[in-house]
C-alpha positions in Angstrom: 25.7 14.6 28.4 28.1 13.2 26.2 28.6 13.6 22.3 28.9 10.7 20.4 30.7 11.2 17.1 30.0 9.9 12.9 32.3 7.6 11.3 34.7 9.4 9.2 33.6 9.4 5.5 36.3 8.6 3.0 35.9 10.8 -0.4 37.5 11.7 -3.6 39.9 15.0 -2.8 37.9 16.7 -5.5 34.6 15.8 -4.3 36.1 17.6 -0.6 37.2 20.6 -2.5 33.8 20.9 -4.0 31.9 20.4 -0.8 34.5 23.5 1.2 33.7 25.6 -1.8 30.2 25.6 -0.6 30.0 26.4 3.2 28.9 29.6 4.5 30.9 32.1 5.9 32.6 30.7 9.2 30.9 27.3 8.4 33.1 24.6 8.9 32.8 21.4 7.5 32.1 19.3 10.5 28.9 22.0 11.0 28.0 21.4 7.4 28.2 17.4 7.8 26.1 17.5 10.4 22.9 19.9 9.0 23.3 17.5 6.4 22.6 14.7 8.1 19.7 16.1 10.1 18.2 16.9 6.7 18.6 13.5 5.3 17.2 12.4 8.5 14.0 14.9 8.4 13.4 14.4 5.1 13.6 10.2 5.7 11.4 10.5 8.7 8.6 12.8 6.9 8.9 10.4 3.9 7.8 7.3 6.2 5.2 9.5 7.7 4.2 10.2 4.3 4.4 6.5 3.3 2.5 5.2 6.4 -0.5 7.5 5.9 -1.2 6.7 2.5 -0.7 3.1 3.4 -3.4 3.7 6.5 -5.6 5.8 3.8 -5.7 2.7 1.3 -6.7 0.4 3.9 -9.6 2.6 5.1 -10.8 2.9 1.5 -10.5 -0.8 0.9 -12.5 -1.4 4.4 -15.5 1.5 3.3 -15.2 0.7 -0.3 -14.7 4.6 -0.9 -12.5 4.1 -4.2 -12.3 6.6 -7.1 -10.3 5.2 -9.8 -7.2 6.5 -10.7 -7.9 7.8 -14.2 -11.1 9.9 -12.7 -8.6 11.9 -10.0 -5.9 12.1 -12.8 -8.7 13.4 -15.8 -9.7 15.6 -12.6 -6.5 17.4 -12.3 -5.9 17.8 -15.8 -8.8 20.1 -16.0 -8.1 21.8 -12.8 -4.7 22.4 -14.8 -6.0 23.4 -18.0 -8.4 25.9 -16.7 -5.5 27.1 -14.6 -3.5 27.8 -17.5 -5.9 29.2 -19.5 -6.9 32.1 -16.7 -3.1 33.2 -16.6 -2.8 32.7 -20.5 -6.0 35.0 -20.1 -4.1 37.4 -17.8 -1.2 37.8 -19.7 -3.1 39.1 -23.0 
């Protein structure tokens, strides 16, 4: 199979400095470019995952009518928090 390639990216010489300063040992920055870019692409794809299932969650609680307001989860996680904190406050002494 063929490889297709990226356009080139233009960029400030300091900015390409700054970028070589960081590769690994024997990394060069063509491999670093491209791990990059299958992170960005991960993380985008996970993130409209992400997006899509709370979008199909919403519409199944707006078609059963299975609702909890927001201040109820949010007052539900502060205690969840504060008892949290106070067990390792509790530890600690």
């Amino acid at each position: 199979m063929k490889t297709a390639t990226i356009p080139s990216v233009r960029v400030e010489p300091a900015f390409r400095a700054e970028v070589e300063s960081v590769l690994g040992e024997g990394e060069t920055l063509s491999e670093f470019v491209e791990a990059s870019l299958r992170a960005s692409v991960e993380r985008r794809r996970v993130q409209a995952e992400f997006i899509a299932r709370g979008l199909r969650s919403l519409d199944e609680a707006r078609r059963t009518g299975d609702l909890v307001d927001a201040d109820v989860v949010v007052a539900s996680l502060q205690r969840k928090l504060d008892t949290a904190r106070a067990r390792i406050t509790k530890s600690r002494k």
